[in-house]
C-alpha positions as CSV (number, residue, x, y, z in Angstrom):
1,X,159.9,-26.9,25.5
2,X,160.9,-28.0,28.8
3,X,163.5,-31.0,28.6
4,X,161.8,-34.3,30.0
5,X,165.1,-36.2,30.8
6,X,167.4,-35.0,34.0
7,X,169.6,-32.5,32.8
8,X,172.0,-32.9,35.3
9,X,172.6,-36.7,34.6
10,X,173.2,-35.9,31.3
11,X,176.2,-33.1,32.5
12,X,177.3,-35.7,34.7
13,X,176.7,-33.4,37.7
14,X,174.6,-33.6,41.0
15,X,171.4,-31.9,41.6
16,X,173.2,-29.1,43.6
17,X,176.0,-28.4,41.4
18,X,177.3,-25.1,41.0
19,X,177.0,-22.7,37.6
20,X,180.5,-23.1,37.5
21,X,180.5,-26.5,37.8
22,X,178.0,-26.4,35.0
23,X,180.7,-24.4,32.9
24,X,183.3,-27.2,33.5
25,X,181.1,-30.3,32.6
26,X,179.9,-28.5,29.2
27,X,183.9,-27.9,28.1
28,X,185.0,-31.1,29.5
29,X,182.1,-33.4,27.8
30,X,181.9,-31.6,24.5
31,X,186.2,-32.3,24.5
32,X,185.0,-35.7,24.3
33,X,182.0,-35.8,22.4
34,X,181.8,-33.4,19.3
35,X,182.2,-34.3,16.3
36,X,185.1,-33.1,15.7
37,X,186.8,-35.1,18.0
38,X,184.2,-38.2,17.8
39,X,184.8,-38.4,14.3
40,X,182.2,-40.0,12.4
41,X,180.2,-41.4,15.3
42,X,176.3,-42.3,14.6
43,X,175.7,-40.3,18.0
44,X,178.2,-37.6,18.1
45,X,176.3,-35.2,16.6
46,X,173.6,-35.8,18.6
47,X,175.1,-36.4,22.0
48,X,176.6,-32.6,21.3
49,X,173.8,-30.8,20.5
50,X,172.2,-33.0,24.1
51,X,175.1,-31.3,26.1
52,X,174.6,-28.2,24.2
53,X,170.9,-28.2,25.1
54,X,171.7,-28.8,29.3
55,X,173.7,-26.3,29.5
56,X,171.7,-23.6,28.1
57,X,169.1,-25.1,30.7
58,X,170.9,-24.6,33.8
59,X,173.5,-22.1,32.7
60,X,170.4,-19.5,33.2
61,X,169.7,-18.6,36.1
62,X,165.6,-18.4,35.4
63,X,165.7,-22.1,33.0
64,X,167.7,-23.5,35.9
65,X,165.3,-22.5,38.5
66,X,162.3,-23.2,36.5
67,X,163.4,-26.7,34.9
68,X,164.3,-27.1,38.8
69,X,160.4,-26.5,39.8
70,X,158.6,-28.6,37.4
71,X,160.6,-31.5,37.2
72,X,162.5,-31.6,40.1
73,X,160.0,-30.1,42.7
74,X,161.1,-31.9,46.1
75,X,164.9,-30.5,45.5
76,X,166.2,-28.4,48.6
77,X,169.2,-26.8,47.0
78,X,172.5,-27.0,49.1
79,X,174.5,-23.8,49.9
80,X,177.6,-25.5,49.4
81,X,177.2,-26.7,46.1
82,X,177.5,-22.9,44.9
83,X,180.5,-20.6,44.6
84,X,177.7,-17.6,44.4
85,X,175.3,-15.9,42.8
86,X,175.6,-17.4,38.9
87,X,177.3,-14.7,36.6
88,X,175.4,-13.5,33.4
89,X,175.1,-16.8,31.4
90,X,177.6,-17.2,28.8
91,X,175.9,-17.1,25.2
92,X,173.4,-19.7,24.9
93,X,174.7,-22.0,21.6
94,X,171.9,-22.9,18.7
95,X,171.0,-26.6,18.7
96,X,170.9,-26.2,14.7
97,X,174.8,-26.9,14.7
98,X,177.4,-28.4,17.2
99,X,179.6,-25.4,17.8
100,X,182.5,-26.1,20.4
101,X,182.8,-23.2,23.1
102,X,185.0,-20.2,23.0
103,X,188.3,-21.2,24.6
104,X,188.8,-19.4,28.0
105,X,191.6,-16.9,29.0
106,X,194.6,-18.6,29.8
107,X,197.4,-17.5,32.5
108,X,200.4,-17.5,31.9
109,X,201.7,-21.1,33.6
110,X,203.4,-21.4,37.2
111,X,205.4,-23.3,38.8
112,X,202.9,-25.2,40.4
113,X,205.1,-27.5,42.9
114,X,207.1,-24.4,43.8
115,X,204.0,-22.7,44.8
116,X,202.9,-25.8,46.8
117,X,205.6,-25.9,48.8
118,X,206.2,-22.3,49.6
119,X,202.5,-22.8,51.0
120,X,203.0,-25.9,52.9
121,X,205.9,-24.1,54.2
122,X,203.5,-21.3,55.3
123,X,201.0,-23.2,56.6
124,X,204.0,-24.5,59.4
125,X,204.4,-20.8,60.3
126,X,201.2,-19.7,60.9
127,X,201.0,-17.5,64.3
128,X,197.9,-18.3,67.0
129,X,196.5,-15.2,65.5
130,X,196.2,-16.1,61.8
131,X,194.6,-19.4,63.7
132,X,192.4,-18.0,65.2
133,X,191.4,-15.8,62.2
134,X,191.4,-19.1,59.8
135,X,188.8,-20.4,62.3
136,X,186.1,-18.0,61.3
137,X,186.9,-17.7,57.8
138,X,185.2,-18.3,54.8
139,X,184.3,-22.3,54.1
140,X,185.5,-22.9,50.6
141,X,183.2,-24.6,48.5
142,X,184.6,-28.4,48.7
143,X,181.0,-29.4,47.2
144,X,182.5,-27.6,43.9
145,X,185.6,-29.9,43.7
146,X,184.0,-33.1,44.7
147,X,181.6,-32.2,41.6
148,X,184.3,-31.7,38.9
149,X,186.3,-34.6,40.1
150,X,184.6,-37.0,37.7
151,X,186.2,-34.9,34.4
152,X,189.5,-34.9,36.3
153,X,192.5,-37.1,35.0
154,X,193.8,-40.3,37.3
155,X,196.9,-37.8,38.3
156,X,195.0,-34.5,38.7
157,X,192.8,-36.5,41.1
158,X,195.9,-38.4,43.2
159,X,197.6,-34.9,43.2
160,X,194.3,-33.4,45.3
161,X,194.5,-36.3,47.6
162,X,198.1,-36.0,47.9
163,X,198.0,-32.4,48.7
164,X,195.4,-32.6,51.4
165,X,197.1,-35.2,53.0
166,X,200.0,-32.9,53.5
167,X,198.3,-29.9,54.3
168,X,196.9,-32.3,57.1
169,X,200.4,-33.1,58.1
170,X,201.7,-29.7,58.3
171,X,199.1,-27.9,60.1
172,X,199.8,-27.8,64.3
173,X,198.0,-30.9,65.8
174,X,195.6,-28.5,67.8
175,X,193.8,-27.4,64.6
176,X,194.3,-30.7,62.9
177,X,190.6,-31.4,63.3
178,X,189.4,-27.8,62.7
179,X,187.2,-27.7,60.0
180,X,187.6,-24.3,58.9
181,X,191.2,-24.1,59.5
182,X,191.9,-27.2,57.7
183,X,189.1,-26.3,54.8
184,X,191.1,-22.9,54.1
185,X,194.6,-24.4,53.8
186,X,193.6,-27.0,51.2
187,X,191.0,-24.9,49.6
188,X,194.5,-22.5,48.5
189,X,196.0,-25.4,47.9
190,X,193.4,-27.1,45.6
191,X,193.1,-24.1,43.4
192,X,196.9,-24.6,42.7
193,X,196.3,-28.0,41.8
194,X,193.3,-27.5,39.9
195,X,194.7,-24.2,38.6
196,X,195.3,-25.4,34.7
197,X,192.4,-26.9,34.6
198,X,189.9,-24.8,35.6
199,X,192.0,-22.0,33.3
200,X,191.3,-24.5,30.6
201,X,187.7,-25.0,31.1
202,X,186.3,-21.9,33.0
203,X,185.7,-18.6,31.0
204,X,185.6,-15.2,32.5
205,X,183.6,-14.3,35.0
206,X,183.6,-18.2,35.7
207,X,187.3,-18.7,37.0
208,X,188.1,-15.5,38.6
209,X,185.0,-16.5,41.5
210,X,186.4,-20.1,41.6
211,X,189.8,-19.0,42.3
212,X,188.2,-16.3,45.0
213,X,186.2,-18.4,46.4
214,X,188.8,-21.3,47.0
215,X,191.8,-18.9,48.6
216,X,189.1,-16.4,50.0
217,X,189.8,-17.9,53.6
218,X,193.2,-18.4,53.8
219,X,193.8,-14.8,51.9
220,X,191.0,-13.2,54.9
221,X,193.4,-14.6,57.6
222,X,197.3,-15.2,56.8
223,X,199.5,-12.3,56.7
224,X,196.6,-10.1,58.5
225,X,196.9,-8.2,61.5
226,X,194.4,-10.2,64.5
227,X,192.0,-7.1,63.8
228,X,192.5,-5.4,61.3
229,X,194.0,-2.1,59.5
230,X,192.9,-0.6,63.1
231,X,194.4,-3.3,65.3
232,X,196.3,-1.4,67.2
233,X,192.9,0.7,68.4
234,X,191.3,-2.3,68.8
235,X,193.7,-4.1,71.3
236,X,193.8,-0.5,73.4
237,X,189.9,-0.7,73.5
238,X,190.0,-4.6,74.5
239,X,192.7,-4.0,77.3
240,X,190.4,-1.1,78.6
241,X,187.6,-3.8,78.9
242,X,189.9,-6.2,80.8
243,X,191.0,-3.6,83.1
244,X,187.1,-2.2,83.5
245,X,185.6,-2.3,87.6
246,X,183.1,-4.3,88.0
247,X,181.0,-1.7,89.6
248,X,181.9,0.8,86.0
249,X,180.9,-2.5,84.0
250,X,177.7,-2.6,85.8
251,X,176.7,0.9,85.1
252,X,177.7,0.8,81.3
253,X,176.4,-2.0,80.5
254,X,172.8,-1.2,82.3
255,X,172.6,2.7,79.9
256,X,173.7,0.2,76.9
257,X,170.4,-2.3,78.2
258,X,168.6,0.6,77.2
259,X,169.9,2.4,74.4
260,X,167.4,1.3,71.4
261,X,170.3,2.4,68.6
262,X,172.9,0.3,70.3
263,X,170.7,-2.6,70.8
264,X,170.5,-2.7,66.9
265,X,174.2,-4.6,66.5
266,X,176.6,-4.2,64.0
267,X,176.4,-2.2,60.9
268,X,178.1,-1.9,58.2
269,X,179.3,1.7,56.2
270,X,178.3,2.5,52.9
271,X,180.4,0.9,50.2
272,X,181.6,-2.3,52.9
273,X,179.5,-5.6,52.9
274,X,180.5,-8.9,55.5
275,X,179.6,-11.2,52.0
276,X,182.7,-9.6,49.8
277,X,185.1,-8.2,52.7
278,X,185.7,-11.3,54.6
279,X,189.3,-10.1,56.1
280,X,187.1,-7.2,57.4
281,X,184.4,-9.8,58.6
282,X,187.0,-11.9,60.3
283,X,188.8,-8.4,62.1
284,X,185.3,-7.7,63.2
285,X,183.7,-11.4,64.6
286,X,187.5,-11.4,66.6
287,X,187.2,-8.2,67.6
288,X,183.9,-8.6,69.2
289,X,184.7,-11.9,70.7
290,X,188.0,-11.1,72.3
291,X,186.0,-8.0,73.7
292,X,183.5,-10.4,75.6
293,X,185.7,-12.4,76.7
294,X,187.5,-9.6,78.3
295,X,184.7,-8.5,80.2
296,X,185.1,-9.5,84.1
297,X,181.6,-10.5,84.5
298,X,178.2,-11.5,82.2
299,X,176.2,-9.1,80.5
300,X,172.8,-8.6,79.4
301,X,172.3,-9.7,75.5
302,X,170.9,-5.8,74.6
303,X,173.8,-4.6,76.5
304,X,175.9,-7.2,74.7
305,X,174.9,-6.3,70.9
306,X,175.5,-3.2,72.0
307,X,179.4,-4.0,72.7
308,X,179.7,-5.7,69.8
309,X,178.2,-2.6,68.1
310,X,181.3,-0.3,69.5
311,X,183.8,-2.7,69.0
312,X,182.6,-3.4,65.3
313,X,182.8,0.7,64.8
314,X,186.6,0.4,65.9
315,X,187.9,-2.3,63.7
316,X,186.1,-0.1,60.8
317,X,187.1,3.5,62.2
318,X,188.3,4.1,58.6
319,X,185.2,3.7,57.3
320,X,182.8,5.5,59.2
321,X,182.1,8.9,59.2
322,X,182.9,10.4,62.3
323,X,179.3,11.2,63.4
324,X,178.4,7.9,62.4
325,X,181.4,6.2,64.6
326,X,180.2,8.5,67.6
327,X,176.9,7.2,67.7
328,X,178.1,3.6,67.3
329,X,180.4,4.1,70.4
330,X,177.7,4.4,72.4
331,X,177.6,4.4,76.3
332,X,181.0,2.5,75.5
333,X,183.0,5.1,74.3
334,X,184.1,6.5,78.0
335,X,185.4,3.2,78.6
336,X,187.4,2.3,75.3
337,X,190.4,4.7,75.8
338,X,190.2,5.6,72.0
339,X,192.3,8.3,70.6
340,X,190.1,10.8,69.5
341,X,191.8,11.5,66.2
342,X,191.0,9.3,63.1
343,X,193.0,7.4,61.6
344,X,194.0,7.6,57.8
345,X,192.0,5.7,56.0
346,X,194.0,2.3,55.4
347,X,194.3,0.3,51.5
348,X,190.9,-1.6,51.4
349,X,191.8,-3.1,48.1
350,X,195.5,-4.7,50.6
351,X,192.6,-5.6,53.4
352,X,190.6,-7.5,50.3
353,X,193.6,-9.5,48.8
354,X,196.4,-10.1,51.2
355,X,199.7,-12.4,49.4
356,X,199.3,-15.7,50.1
């Protein structure tokens, strides 16, 4: 039967917390709670089997959703408050007993203060490009860590606040105030922090998409070339642009007006996606900036998708069949001064997890 108290309040969590989040409330509350640790409580047994009973609820993707419909109709869920897709649902736990959960997978510990500084210390080095690449990375998902805070201790909790203030303080004063600069540097930093915690209370698949999803921007941008395994292609093709006659820009960009392929945009090749690849989706939204900016004068926006279509196909040269990179040149590709042999096929797994 559907549950006819809020399942959320009794988790602890907002309406729009993540399945992760969920994961972390269950350990943290049944620490305190179950019997075994209650004692002899009049309510311990109950309150258990109550936690127990919310998390099978909206550990499930299909209970969440439909718990979600009939008693919370009027919820809009927010895209922050989620890490992801949920992964399969953890074992759902009888209600019959009070069993405590599986202990997660532990890592072996770090130094966690070394590691903090040594990226403090990075964050003062970062170059204009890996600036400019942190600006259109990845948001991390803050909503997650606001969520958790309330199981965090008094000195987990003035350790985040302490750390973001010096992330603040190291980052250049230009990009102080950049959201998405300043979300990826404490987002890495945060899931130091946190690290512990979340090994203590997250199981697999659980902590391995938290820790992604908290360094995936600073990992897509720091220690990456401005565009990519094919950079060096790429700032050729851009320089070409720059250097482009009006009068050739004119013509190009009128056969591009009217190509119906290249008026499609970007795709991606088979076995690629923007959603898991973000240092890829970072090479290629620079890529096709830098490459209208370079252009002497305004476009039209077919002829313009069109660009972006060709300059997308050259950040992922390695990718692309060579037919397939042919057609997605375009009208552009007498203009780009590319090479016209391919080159090897860079380590996508290097591109997908950069060091830190």
């Amino acid at each position: 039967m559907l549950p006819s108290d809020d399942l959320y309040a009794r988790l602890e969590l907002p309406r729009d917390a993540s399945f992760e989040a969920v994961e972390v409330a269950w350990r943290a509350l049944l620490k305190q709670h179950h019997p075994d640790v209650a004692g002899a409580a009049a309510d311990a047994d109950d309150r258990a089997k109550r936690i127990n009973v919310a998390h099978d609820w909206l550990s499930d993707p299909e209970l969440r959703a439909r718990y979600d419909r009939e008693r919370h109709p009027g919820l809009r869920r927010s895209a922050a408050g989620r890490t992801g897709p949920p992964p399969p649902p953890p074992p759902r736990w009888t209600t019959a007993s009070t069993p405590r959960p599986a202990p997660p997978l532990r890592r072996r510990p770090a130094d966690v203060q070394e590691a903090l500084a040594r990226h403090l210390d990075r964050i003062e080095r970062l170059t204009p490009d890996e600036l400019d690449r942190l600006s259109l990375a990845e948001t991390p998902p803050v909503a997650f860590v606001a969520s958790i805070s309330r199981f965090l201790s008094p000195d987990r909790m003035a350790a985040l606040e302490t750390v973001e203030r010096r992330v603040h303080e190291r980052l250049p004063q230009a990009v102080r105030w950049n959201a998405a600069v300043r979300d990826a540097a404490v987002g890495f930093a945060q899931e130091l922090v946190l690290g512990s915690f979340l090994d203590e209370h997250l199981s697999p698949p659980f902590r391995d998409r938290v820790r992604e999803r908290l360094t995936r921007g600073w990992s897509a941008a720091v220690d990456q070339p401005r565009y990519g395994p094919n950079g060096s292609a790429v700032a050729t093709a851009i320089a070409s642009l720059r250097a482009l006659p009006a009068a050739d820009l004119r013509r190009t960009s009128t056969t591009a007006a009217a190509d119906p392929v290249g008026r499609a945009g970007p795709t991606w090749p088979k076995g690629l996606r923007p959603d898991e690849d973000d240092a890829l989706r970072v090479s290629s939204e620079l890529a096709r900036r830098d490459a209208a900016s370079a252009l002497a004068a305004p476009i039209p926006a077919a002829a313009r998708r069109s660009l972006e279509r060709a300059i997308h196909a050259v950040v992922l040269r390695h990718a692309f069949a060579p037919a397939t990179f042919e057609e997605m040149l375009g009208p552009w590709r007498s203009v780009l001064a590319l090479s016209p042999t391919r080159p090897p096929r860079p380590s996508v797994r290097a591109d997908r997890h950069p060091r830190g």
